[in-house]
N, C-alpha and C positions, 0 to 999 in steps of 0.2 A: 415394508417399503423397499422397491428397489430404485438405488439412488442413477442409476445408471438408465430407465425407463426415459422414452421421448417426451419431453418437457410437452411439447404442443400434444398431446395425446390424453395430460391428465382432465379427468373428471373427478370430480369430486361427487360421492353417494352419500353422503353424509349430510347433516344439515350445515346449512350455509351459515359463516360464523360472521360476527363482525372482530372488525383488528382494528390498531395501533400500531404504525410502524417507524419506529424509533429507528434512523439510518441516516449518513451522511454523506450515502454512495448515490451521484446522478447517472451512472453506464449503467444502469441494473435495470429490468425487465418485471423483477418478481410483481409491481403491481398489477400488472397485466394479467399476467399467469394465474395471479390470486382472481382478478376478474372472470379469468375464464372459468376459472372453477363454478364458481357463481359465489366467491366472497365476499364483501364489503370492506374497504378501507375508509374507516371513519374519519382520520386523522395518518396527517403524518410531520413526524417533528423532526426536527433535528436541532443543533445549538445554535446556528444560525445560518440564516439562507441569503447567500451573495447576491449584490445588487448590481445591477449591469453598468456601465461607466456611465458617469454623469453628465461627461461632457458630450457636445454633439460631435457629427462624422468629421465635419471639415478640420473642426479643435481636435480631435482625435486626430488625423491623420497628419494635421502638422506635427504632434508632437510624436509621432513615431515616425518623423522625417528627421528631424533635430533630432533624437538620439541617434537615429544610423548614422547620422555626418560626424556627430562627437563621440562617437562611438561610445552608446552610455548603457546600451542592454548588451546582453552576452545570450549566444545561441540556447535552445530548449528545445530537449527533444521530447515530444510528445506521444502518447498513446490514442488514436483515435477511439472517441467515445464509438459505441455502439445503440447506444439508446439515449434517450434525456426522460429522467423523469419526471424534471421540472414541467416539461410542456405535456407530460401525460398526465398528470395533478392536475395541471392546469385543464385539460381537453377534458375531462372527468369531472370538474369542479370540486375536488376533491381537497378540505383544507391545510397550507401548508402552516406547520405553527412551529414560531422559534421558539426557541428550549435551552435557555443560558441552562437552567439546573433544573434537571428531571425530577429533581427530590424536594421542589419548592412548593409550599403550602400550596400556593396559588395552581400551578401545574397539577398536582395531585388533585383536589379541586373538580380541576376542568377535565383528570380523565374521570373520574367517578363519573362525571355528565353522561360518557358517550355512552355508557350500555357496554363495554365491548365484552367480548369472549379473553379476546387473546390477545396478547403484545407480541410482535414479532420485532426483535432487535438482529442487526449486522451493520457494523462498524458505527457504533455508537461512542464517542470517546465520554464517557460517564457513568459511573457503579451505582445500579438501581439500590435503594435501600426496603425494607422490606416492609415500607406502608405503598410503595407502589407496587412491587413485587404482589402483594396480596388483591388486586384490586381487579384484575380479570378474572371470571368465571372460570378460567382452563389455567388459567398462572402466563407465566413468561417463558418464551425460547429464546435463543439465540444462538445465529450462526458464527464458528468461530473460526479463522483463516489456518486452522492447523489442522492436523489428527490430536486430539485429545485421546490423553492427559500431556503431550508433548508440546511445548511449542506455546505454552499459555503467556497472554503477556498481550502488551497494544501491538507492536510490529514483529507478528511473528516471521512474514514473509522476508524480512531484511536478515535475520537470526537465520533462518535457515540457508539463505542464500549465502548471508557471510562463511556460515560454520560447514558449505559446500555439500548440503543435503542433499540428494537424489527423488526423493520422495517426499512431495507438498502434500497438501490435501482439505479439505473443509468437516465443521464438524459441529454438528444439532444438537445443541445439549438442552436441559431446562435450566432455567437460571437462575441463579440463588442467591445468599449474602455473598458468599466464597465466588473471588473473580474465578470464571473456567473451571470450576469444579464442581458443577451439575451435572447429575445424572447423563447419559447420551442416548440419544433418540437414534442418528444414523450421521453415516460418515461417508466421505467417497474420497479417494486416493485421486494425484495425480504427480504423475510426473513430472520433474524437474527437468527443460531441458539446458543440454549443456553451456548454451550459451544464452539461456532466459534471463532475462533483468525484471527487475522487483515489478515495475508496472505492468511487464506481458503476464508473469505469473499469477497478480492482481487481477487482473480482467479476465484470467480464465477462469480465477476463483470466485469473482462473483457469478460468472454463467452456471457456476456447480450451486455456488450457492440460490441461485434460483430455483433450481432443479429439487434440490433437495429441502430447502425452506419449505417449500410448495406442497412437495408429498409430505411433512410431518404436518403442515396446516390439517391437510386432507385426513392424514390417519388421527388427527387429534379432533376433528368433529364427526369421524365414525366410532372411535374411540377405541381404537388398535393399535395404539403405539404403545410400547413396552420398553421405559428407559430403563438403562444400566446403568451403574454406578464406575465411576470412573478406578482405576486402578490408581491409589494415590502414589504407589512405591514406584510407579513409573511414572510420575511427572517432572516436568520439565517448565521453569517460568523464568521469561526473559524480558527484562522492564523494558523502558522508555528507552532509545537508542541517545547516546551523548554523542556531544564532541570527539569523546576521547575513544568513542568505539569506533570513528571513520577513520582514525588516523591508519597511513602507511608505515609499516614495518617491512623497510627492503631485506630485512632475514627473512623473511616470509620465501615462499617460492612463488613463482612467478603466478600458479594459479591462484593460491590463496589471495594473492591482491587482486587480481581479475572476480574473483568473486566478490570481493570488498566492493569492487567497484559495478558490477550489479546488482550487490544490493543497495546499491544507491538510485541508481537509475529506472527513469528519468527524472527523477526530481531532483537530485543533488550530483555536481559532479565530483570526483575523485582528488581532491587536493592535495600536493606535495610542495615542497619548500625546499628550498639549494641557496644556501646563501643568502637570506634575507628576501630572496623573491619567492610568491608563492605562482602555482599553476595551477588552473583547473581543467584536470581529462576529462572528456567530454565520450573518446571513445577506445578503446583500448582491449590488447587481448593478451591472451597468453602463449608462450614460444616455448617448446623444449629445445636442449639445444644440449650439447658438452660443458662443460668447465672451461671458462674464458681466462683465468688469470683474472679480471677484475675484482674490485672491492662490490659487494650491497650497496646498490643505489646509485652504482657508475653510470655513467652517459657511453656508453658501446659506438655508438654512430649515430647521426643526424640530417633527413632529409627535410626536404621544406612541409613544413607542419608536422611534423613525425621524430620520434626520437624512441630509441631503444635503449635498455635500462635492463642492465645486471640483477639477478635476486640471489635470495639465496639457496633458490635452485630453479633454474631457468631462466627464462628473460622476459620483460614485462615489455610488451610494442606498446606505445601510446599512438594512435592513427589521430587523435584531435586533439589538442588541445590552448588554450589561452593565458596569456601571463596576467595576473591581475593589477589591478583593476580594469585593463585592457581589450577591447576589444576591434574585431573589422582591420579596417587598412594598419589602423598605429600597432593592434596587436601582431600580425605579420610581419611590419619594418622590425620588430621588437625580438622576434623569434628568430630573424637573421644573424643577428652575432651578441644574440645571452645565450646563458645554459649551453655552452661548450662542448663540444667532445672530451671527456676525462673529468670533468667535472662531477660531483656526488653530491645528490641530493642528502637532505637531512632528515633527521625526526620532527614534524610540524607541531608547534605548541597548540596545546587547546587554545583555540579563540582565534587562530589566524586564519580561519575561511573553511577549514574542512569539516565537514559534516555537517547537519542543521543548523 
């Protein structure tokens, strides 16, 4: 398989398989792609599938008026989907079915019904056990957001970004009792750019992982895939991200919290604490610079919504950010004369706002 071939291009020679797709990603394409091949998607589950807001437009939009005036939501910066799978399930008639636990009598059950071939899983947060593991004709894949054996673990994209890795990548394994330590089908590298944040390099990873799901489907109903066995002495697993992995350490240099603070983004922003106030950076970069004479965590200088900040090597620019619980006009009035020039941030405890 070559994982780097034009996605629109593949055919599938092989006979046409049916699947299961265990995933709880909507940007993603691959049912398509599977279609064009000439596959079948019997089913697709995930733990649970979001339901649109209850109330109507006008009750919607009063109540996103009254929060802007009391200033009661704070800014989110978003990733533009590129696809929806929901409405391509839907245009398909294809059914979506919730999945609290993939290892439920009941569940197990209803996949024996469908006939299928193959389970394909990507971003599934739940460990198959091995009476569903055994229930498709071809077994189970899944795509894993790292290069295996490195990187195993639920947020591998946050780990890498944190620990300022160069090199992301996706990766095809089959899937076993052992989290991420299946055999590997195929893999495809990409690049980390400099100033990438966890959702841009998410979204490029599922387009790979399209790509490549797609051809191991294909080489697994011609039956030319030939997995390897993963190298255990070179793995790497890094659990559930906490609290206490978002915190700032202004010993850090300036880039190391810059990457802290993509691998947050966008979904969490970068919190720090000075004297009982906490803030949340929303945007923020990294400066080299000389030796200033400041302390870790100093306030350098201060423009309106902007503050620079001593590390302990370099200087961290915050270009956005919010005092909590604060937001809109009162957080601006608020930004005027808190958090000082000379002023030093602190060490945030677990549990005062930073990180999940």
């Amino acid at each position: 398989m070559n994982p780097h071939s034009r996605i629109d291009k593949m055919v599938s020679t092989g006979p046409a398989l049916r699947l299961l797709v265990l995933s709880d990603i909507d940007d993603w394409d691959f049912g398509r792609r599977l279609k064009d091949c000439g596959h079948t998607i019997v089913a697709w589950a995930r733990p649970r599938w979001k339901q649109g807001p209850k109330c109507g437009a006008l009750r919607h939009a009063v109540r996103a008026t009254v929060r802007a005036i009391f200033c009661l939501s704070r800014p989110i910066r978003i990733i533009t989907p590129r696809f929806d799978t929901w409405k391509w399930l839907d245009k398909e008639q294809i059914p979506r079915i919730p999945c609290p636990n993939v290892n439920d009598p009941k569940f197990i059950e209803y996949v024996k019904g469908l006939n299928i071939d193959l389970i394909a899983v990507y971003f599934f947060p739940q460990i198959l056990k091995p009476t569903i593991l055994q229930i498709p004709r071809l077994g189970v894949i899944n795509c894993h957001p790292s290069l295996l054996p490195r990187y195993g673990g639920p947020h591998p994209a946050f780990w890498m970004l944190r620990n300022g890795e160069s090199i992301a990548g996706v990766t095809v394994h089959v899937m076993t009792e052992g989290i991420d330590t299946g055999a590997i089908v195929a893999q495809q590298e990409l690049l980390i750019g400099e100033n990438e944040t966890n959702g841009q390099l998410t979204q490029r990873q599922h387009r790979a992982a399209t790509t490549l799901l797609t051809e191991a489907v294909n080489a697994m109903a011609q039956g030319t895939i030939a997995p390897k066995p993963q190298n255990i002495a070179e793995r790497s697993y890094f659990g559930k991200m906490k609290a206490a992995d978002t915190i700032v350490d202004w010993n850090w240099s300036a880039k190391q919290i810059a990457n802290l603070w993509r691998a947050l983004q966008p979904y969490e922003p970068l919190a720090a604490c000075l004297n009982g106030i906490t803030i949340k950076i929303f945007d923020a970069h990294h400066r080299e610079g000389p030796p200033s004479g400041r302390a870790p965590g100093e306030i350098m200088s201060k423009q309106s919504g902007k503050l620079l900040v001593q590390t302990g090597n370099g200087y961290f620019e915050i270009r956005s950010y919010e005092i909590e619980p604060f937001h809109g006009w009162i957080n601006r009035l608020l930004q005027a004369f808190l958090l000082p020039v000379g002023s030093r941030f602190d060490h945030c405890p677990v549990g005062s706002g930073a990180g999940i």
